[in-house]
LOKEPA-129848 format. One line per field, with one value per residue: z, x, y of N, C-alpha, C, O, CB in turn. Coordinates in Angstrom, 3 decimals, padded with zeros to 6 digits, always signed. Glycine has a CB too. Example, Ala and Ser with C-alpha at 12.3 -4.5 7.8 and 13.67 -1.06 7.14 Angstrom:
<atoms>
n.w: c(+007.800,+007.080) .
n.u: c(+013.190,+012.850) .
n.v: c(-005.690,-002.250) .
ca.w: c(+007.800,+007.140) .
ca.u: c(+012.300,+013.670) .
ca.v: c(-004.500,-001.060) .
c.w: c(+007.800,+007.870) .
c.u: c(+013.200,+012.900) .
c.v: c(-003.300,+000.030) .
o.w: c(+008.465,+008.039) .
o.u: c(+014.236,+013.409) .
o.v: c(-003.319,+001.138) .
cb.w: c(+009.046,+005.725) .
cb.u: c(+011.308,+014.084) .
cb.v: c(-004.473,-000.598) .
</atoms>
This chain:
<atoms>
n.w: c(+020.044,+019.238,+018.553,+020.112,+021.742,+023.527,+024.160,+025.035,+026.929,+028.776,+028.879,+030.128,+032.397,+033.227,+033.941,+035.485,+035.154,+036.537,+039.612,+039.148,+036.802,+036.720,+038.316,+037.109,+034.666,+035.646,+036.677,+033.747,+032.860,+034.550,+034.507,+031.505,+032.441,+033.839,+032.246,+030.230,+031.891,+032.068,+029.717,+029.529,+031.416,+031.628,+029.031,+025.712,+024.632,+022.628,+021.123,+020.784,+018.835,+015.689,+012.753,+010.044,+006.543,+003.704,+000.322) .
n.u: c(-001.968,-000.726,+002.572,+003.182,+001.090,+002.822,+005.424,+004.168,+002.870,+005.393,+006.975,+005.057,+005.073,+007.712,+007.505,+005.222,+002.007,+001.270,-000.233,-001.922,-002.613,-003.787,-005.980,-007.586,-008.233,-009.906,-011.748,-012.982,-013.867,-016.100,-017.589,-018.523,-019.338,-021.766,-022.840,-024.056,-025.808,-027.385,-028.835,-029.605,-031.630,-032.995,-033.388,-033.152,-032.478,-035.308,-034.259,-031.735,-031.267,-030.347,-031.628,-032.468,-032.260,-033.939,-033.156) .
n.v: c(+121.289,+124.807,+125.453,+128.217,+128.473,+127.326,+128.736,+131.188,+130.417,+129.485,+132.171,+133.367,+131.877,+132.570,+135.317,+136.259,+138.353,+141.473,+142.150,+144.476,+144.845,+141.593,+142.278,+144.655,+142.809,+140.750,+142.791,+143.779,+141.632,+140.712,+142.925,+142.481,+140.103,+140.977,+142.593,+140.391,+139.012,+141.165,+141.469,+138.613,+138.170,+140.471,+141.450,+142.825,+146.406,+147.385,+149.797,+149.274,+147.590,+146.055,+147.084,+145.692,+146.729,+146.490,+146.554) .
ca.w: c(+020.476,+018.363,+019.436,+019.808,+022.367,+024.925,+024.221,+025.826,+028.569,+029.263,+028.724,+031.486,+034.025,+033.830,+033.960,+035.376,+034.987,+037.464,+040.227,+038.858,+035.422,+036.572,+039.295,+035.663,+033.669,+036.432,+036.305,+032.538,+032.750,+035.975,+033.650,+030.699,+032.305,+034.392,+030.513,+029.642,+032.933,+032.354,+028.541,+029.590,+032.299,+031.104,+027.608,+024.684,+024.272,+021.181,+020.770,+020.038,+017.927,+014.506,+011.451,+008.545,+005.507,+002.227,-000.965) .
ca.u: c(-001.851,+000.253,+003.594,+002.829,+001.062,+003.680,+006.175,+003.375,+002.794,+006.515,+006.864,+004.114,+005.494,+008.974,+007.143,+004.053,+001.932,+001.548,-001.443,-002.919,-002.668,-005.116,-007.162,-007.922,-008.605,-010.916,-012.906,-013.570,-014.286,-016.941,-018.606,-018.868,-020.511,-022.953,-023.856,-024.716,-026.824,-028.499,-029.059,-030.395,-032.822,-034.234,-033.954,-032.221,-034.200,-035.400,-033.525,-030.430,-031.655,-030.024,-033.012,-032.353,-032.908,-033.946,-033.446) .
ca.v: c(+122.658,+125.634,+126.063,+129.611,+129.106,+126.714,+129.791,+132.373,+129.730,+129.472,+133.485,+134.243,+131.356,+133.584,+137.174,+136.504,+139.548,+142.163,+142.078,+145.557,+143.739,+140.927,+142.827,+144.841,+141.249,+140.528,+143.621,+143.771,+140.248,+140.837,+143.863,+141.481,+139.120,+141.674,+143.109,+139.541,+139.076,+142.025,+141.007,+137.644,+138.184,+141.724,+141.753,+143.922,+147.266,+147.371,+150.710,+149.045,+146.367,+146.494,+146.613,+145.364,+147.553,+146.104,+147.622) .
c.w: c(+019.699,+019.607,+020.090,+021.265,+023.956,+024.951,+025.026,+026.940,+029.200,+029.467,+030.390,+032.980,+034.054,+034.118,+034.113,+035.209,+036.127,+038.351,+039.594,+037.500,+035.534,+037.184,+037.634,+034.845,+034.459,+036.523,+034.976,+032.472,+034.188,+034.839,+032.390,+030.766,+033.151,+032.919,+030.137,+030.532,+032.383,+030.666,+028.425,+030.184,+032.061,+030.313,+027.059,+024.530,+022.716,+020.136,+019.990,+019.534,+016.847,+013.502,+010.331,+007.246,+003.969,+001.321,-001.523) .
c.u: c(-000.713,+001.827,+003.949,+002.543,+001.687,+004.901,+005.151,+003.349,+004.234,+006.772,+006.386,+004.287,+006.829,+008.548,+005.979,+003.282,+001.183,-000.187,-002.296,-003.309,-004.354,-006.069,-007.750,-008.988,-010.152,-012.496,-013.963,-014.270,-015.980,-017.918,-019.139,-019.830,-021.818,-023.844,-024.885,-025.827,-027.714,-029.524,-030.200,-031.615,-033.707,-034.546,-033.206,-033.035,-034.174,-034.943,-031.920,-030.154,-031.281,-030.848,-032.245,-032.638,-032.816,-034.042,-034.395) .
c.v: c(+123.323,+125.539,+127.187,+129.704,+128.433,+127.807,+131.060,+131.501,+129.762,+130.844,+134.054,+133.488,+131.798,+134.836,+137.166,+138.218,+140.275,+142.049,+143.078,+145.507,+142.707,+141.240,+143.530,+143.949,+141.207,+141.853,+143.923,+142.801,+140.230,+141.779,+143.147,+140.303,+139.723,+141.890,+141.211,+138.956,+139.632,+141.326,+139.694,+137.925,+139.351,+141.558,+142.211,+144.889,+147.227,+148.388,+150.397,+147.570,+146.676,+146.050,+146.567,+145.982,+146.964,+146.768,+147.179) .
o.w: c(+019.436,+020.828,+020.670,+022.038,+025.086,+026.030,+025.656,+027.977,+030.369,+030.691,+031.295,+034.104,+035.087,+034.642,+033.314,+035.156,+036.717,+037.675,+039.412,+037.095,+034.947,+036.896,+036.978,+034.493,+033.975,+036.447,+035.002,+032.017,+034.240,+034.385,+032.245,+029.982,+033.167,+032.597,+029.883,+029.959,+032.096,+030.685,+027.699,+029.502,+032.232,+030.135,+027.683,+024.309,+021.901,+018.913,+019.110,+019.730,+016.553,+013.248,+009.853,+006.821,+003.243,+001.267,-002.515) .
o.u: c(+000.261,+001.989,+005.035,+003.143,+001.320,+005.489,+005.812,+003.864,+004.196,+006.858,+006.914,+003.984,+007.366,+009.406,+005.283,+004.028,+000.380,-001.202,-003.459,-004.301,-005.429,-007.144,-008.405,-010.135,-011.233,-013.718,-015.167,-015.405,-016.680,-018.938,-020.357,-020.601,-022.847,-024.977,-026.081,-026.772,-028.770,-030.659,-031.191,-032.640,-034.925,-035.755,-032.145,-034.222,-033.263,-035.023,-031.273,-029.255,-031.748,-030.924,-031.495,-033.666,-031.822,-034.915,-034.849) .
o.v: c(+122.618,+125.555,+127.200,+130.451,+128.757,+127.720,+131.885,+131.920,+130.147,+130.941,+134.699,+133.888,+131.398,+135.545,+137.793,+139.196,+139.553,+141.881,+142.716,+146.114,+142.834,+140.714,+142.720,+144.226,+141.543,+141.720,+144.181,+142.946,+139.219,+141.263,+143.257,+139.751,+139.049,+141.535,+141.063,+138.415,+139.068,+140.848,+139.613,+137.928,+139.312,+141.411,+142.240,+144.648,+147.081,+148.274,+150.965,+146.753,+147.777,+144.848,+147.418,+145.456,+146.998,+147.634,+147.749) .
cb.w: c(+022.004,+018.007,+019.041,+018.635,+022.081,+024.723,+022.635,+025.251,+028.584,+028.530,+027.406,+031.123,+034.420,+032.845,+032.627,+036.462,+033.786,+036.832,+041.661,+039.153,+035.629,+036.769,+041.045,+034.994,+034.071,+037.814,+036.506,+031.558,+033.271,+037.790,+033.129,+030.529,+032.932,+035.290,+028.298,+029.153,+034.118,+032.461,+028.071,+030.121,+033.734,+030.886,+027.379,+023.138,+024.884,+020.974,+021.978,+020.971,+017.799,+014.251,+011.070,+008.410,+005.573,+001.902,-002.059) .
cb.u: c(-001.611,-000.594,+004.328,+001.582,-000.122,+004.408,+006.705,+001.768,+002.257,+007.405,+005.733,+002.124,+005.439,+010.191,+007.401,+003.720,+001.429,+002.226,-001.336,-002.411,-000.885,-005.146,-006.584,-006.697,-007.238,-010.016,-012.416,-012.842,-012.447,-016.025,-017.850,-017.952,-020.034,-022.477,-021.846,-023.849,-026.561,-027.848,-027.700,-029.840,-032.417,-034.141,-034.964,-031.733,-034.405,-036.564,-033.497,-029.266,-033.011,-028.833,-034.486,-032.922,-032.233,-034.673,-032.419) .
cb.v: c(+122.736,+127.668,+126.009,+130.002,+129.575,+124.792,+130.093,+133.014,+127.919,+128.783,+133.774,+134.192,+129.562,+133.844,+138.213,+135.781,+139.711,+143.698,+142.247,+146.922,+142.309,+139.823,+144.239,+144.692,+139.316,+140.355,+144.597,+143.820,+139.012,+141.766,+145.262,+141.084,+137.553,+143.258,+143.612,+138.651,+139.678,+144.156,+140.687,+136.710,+138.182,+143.001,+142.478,+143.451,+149.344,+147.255,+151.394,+149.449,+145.946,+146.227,+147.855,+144.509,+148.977,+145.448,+147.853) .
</atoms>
């Protein structure tokens, strides 16, 4: 493991970060995985399918 990142682990167990901080984390993270729900079980529309254009 980097040393990099036992200085952020030590960092965030002196200053953890604030409840409205991870209530936040938690929401993005909740919408992220609804998109990939929806993604799996419906589909992608084919509207925002990226085509390929050959010269």
């Amino acid at each position: 493991m980097n040393p990099r990142w036992f200085l952020r682990m030590s960092r965030w167990a002196r200053n953890p970060p604030s409840e409205k901080r991870v209530k936040r984390f938690f929401v993005v993270l909740g919408l992220c995985l609804l998109l990939l729900g929806i993604e799996r079980f419906i589909g992608w529309p084919e509207w925002a399918t990226v085509q390929r254009i050959r010269p």
